[in-house]
C-alpha positions as CSV (number, residue, x, y, z in Angstrom):
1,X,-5.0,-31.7,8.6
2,X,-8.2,-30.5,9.7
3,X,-9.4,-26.9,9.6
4,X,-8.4,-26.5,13.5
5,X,-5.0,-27.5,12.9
6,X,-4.5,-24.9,10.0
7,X,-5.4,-22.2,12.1
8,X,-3.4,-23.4,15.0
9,X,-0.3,-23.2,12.5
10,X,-1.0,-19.9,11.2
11,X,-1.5,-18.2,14.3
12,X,2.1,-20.3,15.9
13,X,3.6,-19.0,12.6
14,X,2.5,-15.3,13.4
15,X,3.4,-15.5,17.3
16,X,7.5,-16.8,15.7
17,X,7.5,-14.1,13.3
18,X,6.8,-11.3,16.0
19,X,9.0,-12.6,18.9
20,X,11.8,-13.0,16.1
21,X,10.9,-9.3,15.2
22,X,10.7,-8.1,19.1
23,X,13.4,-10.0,20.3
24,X,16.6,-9.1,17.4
25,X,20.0,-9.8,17.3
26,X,21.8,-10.3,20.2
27,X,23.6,-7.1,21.9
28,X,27.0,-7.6,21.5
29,X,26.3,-8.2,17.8
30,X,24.0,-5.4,16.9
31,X,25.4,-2.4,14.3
32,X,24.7,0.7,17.3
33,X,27.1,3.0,18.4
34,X,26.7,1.2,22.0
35,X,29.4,0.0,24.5
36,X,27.7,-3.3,24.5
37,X,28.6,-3.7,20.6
38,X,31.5,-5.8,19.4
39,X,30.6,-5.2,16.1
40,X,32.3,-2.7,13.6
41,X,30.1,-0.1,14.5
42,X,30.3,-0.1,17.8
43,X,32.1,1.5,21.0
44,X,32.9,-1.7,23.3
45,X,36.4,-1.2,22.1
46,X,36.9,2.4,23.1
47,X,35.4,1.9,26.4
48,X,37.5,-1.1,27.4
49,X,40.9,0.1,25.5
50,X,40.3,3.3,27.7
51,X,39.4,2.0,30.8
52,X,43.0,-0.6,30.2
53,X,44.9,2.5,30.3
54,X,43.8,3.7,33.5
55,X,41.1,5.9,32.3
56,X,37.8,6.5,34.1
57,X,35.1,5.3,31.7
58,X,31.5,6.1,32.9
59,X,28.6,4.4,31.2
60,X,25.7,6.3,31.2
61,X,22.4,4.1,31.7
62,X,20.7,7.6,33.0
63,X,19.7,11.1,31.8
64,X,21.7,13.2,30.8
65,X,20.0,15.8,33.9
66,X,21.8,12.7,36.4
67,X,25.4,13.4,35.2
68,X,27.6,13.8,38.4
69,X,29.4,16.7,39.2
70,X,32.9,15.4,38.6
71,X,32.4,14.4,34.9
72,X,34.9,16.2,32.5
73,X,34.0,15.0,28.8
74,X,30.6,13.7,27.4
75,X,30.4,12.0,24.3
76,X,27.0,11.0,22.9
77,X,27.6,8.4,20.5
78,X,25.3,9.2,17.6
79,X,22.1,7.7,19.5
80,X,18.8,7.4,17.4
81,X,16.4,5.0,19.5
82,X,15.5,7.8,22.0
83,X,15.2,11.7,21.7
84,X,17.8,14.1,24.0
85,X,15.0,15.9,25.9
86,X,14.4,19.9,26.6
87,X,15.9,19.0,30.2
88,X,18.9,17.3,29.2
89,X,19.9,19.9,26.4
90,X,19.6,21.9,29.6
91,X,21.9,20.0,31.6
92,X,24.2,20.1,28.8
93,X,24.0,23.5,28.5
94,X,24.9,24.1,32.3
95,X,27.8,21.1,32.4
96,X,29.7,22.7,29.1
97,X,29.6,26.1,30.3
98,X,30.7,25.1,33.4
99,X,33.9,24.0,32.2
100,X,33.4,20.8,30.6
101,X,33.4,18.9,27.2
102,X,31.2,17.9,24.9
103,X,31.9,15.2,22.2
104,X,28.4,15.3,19.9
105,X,28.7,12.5,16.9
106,X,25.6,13.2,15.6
107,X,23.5,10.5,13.7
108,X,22.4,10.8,10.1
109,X,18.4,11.7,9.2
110,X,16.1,13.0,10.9
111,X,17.4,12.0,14.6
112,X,18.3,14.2,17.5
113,X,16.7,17.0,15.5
114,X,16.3,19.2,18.7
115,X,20.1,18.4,19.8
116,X,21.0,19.6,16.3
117,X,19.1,22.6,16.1
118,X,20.7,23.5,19.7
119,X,24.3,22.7,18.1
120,X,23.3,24.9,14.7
121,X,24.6,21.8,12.8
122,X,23.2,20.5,9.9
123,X,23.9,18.2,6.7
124,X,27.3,19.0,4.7
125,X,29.1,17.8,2.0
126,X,30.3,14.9,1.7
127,X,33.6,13.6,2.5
128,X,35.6,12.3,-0.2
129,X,36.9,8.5,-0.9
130,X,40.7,8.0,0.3
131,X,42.6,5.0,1.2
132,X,45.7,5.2,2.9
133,X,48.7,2.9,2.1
134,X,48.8,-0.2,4.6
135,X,45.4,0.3,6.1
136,X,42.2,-1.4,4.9
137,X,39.2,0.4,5.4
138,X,37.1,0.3,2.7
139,X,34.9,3.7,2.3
140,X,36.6,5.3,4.4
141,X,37.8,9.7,4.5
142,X,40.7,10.8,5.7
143,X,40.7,14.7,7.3
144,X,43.6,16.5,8.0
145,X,44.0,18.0,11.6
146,X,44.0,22.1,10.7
147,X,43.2,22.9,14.8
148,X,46.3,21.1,16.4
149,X,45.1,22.0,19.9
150,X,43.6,20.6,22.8
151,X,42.2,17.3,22.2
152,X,44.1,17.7,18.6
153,X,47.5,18.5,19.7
154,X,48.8,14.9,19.4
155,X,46.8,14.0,15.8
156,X,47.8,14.6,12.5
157,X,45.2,13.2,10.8
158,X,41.9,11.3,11.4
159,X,40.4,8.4,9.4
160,X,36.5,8.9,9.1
161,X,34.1,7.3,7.0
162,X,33.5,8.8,3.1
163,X,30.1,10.2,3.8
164,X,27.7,13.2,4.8
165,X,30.0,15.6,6.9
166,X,28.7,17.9,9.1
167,X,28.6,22.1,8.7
168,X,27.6,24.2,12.1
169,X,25.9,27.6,11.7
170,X,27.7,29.4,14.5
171,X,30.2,32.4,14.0
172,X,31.9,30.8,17.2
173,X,32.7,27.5,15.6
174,X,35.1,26.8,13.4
175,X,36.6,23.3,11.5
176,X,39.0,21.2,13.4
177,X,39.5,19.3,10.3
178,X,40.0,19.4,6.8
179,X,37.5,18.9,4.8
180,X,35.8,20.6,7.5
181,X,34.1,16.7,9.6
182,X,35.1,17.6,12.9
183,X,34.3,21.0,14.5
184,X,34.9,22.9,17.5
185,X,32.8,25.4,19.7
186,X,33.3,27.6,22.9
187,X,30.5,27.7,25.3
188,X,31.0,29.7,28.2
189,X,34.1,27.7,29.5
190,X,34.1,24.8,27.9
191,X,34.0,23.3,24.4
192,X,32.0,21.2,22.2
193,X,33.1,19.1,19.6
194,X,30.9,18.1,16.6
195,X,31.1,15.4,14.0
196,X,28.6,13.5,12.2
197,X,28.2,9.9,12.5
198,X,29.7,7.9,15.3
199,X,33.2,7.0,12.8
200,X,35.8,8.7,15.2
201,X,35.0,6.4,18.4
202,X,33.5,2.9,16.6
203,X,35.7,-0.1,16.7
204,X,36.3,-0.4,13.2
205,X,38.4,2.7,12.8
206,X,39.6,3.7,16.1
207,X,43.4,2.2,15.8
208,X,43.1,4.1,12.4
209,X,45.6,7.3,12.2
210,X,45.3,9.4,15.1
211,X,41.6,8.5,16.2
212,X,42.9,6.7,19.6
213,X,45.1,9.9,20.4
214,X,42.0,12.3,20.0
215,X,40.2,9.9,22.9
216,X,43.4,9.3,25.1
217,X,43.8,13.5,25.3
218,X,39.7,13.6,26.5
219,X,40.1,10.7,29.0
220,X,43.5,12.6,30.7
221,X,41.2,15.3,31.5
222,X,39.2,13.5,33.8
223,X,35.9,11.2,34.0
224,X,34.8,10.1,30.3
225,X,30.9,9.5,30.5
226,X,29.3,7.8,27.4
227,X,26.0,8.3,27.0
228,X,24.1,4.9,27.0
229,X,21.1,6.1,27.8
230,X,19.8,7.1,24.6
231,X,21.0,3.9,22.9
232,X,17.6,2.4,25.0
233,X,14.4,2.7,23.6
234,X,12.3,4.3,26.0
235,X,8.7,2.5,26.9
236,X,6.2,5.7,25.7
237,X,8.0,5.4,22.3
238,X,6.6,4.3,19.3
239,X,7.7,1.2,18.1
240,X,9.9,1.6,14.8
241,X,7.8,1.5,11.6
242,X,9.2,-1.8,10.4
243,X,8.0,-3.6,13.0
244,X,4.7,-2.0,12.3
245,X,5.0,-2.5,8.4
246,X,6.0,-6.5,8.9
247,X,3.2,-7.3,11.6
248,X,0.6,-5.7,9.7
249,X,1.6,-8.1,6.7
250,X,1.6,-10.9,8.6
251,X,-1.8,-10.7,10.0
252,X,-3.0,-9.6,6.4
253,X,-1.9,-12.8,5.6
254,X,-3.2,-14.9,8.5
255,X,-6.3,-13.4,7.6
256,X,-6.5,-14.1,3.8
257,X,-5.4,-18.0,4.8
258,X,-8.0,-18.3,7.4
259,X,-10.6,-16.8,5.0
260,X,-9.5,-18.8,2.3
261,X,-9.6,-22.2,4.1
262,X,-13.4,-21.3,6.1
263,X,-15.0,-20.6,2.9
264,X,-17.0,-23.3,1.2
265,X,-18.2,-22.6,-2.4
266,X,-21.2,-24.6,-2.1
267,X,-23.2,-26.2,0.7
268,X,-21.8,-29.3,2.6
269,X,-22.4,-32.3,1.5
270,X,-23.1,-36.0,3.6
271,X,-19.6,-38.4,3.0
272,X,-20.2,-40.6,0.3
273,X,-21.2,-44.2,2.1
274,X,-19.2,-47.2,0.2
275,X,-21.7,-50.4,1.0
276,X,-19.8,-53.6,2.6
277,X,-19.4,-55.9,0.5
278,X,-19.4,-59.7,2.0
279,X,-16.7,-62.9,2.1
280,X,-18.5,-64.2,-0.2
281,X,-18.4,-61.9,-3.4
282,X,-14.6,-61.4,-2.7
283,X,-14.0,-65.1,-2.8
284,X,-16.4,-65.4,-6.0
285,X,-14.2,-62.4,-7.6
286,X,-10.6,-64.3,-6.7
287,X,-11.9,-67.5,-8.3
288,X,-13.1,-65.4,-11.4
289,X,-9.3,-63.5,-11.4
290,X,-7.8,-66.5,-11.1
291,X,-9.7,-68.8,-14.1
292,X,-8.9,-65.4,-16.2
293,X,-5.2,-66.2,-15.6
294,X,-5.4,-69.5,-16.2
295,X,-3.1,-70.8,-13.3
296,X,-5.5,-73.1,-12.1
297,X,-4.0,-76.6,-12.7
298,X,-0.7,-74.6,-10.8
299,X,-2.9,-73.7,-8.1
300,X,-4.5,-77.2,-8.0
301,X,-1.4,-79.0,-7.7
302,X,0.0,-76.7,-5.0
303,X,-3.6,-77.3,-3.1
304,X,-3.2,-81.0,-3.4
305,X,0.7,-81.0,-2.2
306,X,-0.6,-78.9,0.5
307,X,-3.5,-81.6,1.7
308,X,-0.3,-84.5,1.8
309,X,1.7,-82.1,4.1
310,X,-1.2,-81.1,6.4
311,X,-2.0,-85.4,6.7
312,X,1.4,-86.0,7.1
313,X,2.4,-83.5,9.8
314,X,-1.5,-83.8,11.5
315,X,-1.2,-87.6,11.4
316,X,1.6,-89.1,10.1
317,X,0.3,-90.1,6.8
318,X,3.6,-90.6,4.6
319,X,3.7,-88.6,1.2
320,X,4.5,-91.8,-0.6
321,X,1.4,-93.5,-0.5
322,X,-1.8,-93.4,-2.6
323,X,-4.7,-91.3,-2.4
324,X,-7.1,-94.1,-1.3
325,X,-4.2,-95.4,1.0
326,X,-4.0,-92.1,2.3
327,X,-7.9,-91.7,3.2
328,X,-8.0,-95.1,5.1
329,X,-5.2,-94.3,7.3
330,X,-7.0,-90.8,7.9
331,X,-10.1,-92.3,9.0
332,X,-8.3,-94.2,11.1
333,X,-6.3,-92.1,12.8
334,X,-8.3,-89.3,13.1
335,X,-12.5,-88.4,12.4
336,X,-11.9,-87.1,8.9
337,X,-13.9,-88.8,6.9
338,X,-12.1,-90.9,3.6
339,X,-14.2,-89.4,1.1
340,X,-13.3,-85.8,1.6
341,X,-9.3,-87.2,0.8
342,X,-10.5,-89.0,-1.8
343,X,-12.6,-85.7,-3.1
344,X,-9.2,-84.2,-2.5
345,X,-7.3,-86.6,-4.6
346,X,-9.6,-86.7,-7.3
347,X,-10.9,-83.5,-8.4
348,X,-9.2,-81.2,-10.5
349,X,-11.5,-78.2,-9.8
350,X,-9.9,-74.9,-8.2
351,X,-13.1,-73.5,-6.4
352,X,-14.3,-77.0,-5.3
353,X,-10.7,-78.2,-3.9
354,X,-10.3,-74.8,-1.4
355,X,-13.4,-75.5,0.2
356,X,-11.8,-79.5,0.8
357,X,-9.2,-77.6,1.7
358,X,-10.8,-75.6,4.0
359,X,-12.7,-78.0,6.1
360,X,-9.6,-80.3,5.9
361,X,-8.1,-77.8,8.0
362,X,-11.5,-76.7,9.9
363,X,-11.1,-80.4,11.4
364,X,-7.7,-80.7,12.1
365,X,-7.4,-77.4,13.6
366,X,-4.5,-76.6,11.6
């Protein structure tokens, strides 16, 4: 392949790597918190069990500062691809006291650090391993309901998922649960409910204990909005570091293959010119090949059974008959002349019977 075709393949074999990269799983498969997600982490399960029952399920593709006025619960479903603004903590802050409710299932890390620092929550311990008889959920946490009120009042106990809980610095708020996962706030006159990680709505666990009850009290309240919004990357963000971190490898290493196939380690030099060489040295190098094998009375004898066939399918000359017979009914028949049949009957030379041979069959046109 030449040197234009190797870059052509690098730079096709960069262009696959970062649409691969851009493009990602599909939606419906992806491991987010998302109503879009059939997978085990996320919400598509909730949102359609819910709406099933009768339930007025919102998705929220907008801001938080567009929720409509007659929305009783929002739960924002530990999003980490875009930031909850100042303005939206605002609207927040207006819809809860106003009466409604607030379901925040914080992610992990360093996301939503400004909607953390407005709950007061932060990092806690972490929840211990329990499995429950019957029920397969591997690293999994149960809690034990300690507030059995309000959304509560129908659940026992919750299954949740054997990792970091979540601890709120606020006199006003107080553990729902036991260990203390899920928590519970007043705000002017409404509520907020705090967990971390998005465990207590994602399909994996929500048929678990009493998760579906918890949801079924907040949707009998009224309109259910899920945040969707922040599950969408928005255009002015950065892109995420891997994607960085892998295209910058890849076009390191486009570059080192480009540079290591452009650079010559010596001056060019002219193609090496291999002279023709003519009919007649290959024939002279055949007859030497052959006499060192020493097949040529073989080869004879084939050539002289080959001169009978050509006179006898040229011109009827029977295979039975002599040599000398043979050349007078040739020169009869035809303008051969008798003594190149008669060279051909008596000579017992390899290199001197192919050229008979040869114009035997130059002047029969066979």
């Amino acid at each position: 392949m030449k040197r234009a075709g190797w870059i052509i393949l690098a730079v096709l074999v960069v262009l696959a790597l970062a649409l691969g990269l851009a493009v990602g799983p599909d939606a419906s498969e992806r491991q987010v918190p998302s109503v879009e997600s059939s997978g085990p982490r996320g919400l598509k399960v909730l949102a359609t069990w819910l709406t099933e029952t009768g339930a007025d399920v919102r998705i929220g593709a907008e801001p938080l500062t567009a929720l409509p006025a007659d929305v009783r619960t929002v739960l924002l479903p530990a999003p980490v691809a875009a930031e909850v603004t100042a303005e939206e903590l605002e609207a927040l802050r207006r819809f809860v006291e106003a009466g409604g409710t607030l379901v925040a299932l914080l992610p992990r890390g360093p996301a939503q650090a400004r909607l953390k620092r407005w709950l007061g929550a932060r990092a806690g311990e972490v929840a211990p391993l329990a499995e429950v008889p019957g029920v397969r959920d591997l690293g999994g946490s149960t809690v034990t309901v300690r507030l059995p009120g309000g959304a509560l009042a129908q659940a026992k106990a919750l299954r949740l998922s054997a990792e970091v809980m979540v601890a709120l610095d606020d006199e006003a708020a107080v553990p729902a649960t036991d260990p203390p996962a899920l928590w519970w706030k007043p705000l002017g006159r409404g509520e907020v409910w705090v967990a971390m990680g998005p465990e207590l709505a994602e399909n994996a666990r929500l048929e678990l204990l009493d998760n579906a009850a918890f949801w079924a009290a907040l949707a009998a309240q009224g309109p259910l909005w899920i945040d969707e919004h922040h599950h969408q990357r928005r255009l002015d963000a950065p892109p995420p570091l891997h994607f960085v971190t892998t295209g910058l490898q890849a076009a390191l290493v486009a570059l080192l293959f480009l540079a290591a196939r452009g650079t010559r380690l010596g001056p060019a030099r002219e193609d090496a010119r291999h002279p023709q060489r003519s009919s007649s040295e290959y024939v002279a190098a055949m007859a030497t090949l052959t006499a060192r094998a020493r097949v040529e009375p073989e080869l004879v004898a084939a050539l002289k059974a080959r001169v009978r066939r050509t006179l006898h399918d040229a011109l009827g000359v029977s295979l039975s008959v002599p040599w000398e017979e043979a050349a007078r009914l040739s020169a009869q028949r035809s303008r051969l002349r008798p003594e190149l049949i008669r060279q051909a009957g008596t000579t017992t030379d390899f290199l001197a019977l192919t050229r008979v041979v040869a114009e035997l069959e130059h002047e029969l046109g066979t």
